[in-house]
MIVEXTOR-195463 format. One line per field, with one value per residue (C-alpha): residue number from 1; residue in one letter; x, y, z. Coordinates in steps of 0.001 Angstrom, whole numbers, plus 500000, padded with zeros to 6 digits. Layout:
BEGIN
nr = c(NUM|...)
rest = c(a|...)
east = c(X|...)
north = c(Y|...)
up = c(Z|...)
END
This chain:
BEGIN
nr = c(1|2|3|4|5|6|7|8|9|10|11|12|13|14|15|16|17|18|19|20|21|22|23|24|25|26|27|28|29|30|31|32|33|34|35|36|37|38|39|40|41|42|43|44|45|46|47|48|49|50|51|52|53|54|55|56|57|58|59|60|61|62|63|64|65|66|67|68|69|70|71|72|73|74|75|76|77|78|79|80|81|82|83|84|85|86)
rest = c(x|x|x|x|x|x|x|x|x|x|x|x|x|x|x|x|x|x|x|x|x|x|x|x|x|x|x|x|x|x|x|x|x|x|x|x|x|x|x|x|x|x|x|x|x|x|x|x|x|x|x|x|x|x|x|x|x|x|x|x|x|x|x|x|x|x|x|x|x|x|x|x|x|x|x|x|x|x|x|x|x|x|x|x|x|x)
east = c(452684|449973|447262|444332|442441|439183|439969|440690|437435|435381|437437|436369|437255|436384|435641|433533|432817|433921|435944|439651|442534|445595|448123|451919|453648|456584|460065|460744|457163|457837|461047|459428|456565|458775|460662|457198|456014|459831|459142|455858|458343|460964|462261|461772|461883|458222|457853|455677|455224|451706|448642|445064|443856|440007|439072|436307|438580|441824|443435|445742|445572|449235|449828|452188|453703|450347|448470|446131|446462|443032|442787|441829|445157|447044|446414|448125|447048|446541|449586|451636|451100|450982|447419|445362|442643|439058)
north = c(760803|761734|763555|761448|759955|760547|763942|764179|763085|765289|768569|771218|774218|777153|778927|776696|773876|771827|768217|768417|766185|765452|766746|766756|769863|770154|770789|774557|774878|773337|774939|778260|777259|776006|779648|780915|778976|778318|781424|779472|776231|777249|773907|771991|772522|772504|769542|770119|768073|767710|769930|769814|771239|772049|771803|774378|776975|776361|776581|774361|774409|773384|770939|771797|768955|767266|769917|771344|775184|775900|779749|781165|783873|781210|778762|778581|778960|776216|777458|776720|772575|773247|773034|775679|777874|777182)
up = c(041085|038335|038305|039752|036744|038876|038974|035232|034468|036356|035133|032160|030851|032952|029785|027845|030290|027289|027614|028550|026897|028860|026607|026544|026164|023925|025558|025442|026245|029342|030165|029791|032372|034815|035222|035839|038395|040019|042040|043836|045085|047578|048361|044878|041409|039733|037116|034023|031732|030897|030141|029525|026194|025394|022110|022020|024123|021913|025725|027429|031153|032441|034937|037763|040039|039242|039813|037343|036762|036031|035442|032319|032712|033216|030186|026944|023662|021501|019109|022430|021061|017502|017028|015392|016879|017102)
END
C-alpha cells in the first residue's frame, strides 16, 4: 500500500509550506531510518523506502509504512539524497 496520491497532493513543508516531491531514498539511507523507527513497531518491521523532499527547505520528510513523518526534527537533510542545500 502507498501513500494516498490525494494525500500527496494536499501536503507541504511545515517549514516553508513549499511543494513536496516524493523521493526515493538511497539504500543505507533507508537502513539507517528503519533502526530508528524499529523501536515504534512491536509486531512488524517498519518499511521505508520513500521520502518527500522540499525544494525550498532542502528537507526530506521520510515515509514510514506509508506514512509521512512530517516533523521538522524528524526530516533529513537534503545531503541525505545527494542534493545540495538551498
Amino acid at each position: 500500500m502507498a501513500v494516498d496520491p490525494e494525500l500527496l497532493e494536499i501536503l507541504v513543508c511545515p517549514k516553508t509550506k513549499g511543494a513536496l516531491e516524493l523521493v526515493e531514498l538511497p539504500a543505507e539511507v533507508r537502513s539507517s531510518l528503519t533502526e530508528k523507527y524499529r523501536e515504534h513497531f512491536r509486531d512488524e518491521e517498519p518499511v521505508i523506502e520513500q521520502g518527500l523532499y522540499c525544494a525550498a527547505s532542502s528537507l526530506v520528510y521520510p515515509i514510514v509504512s506509508d506514512i509521512p513523518i512530517m516533523l521538522i526534527e524528524e526530516a533529513l537533510p537534503a545531503a541525505a539524497l545527494g542534493r545540495p542545500a538551498s
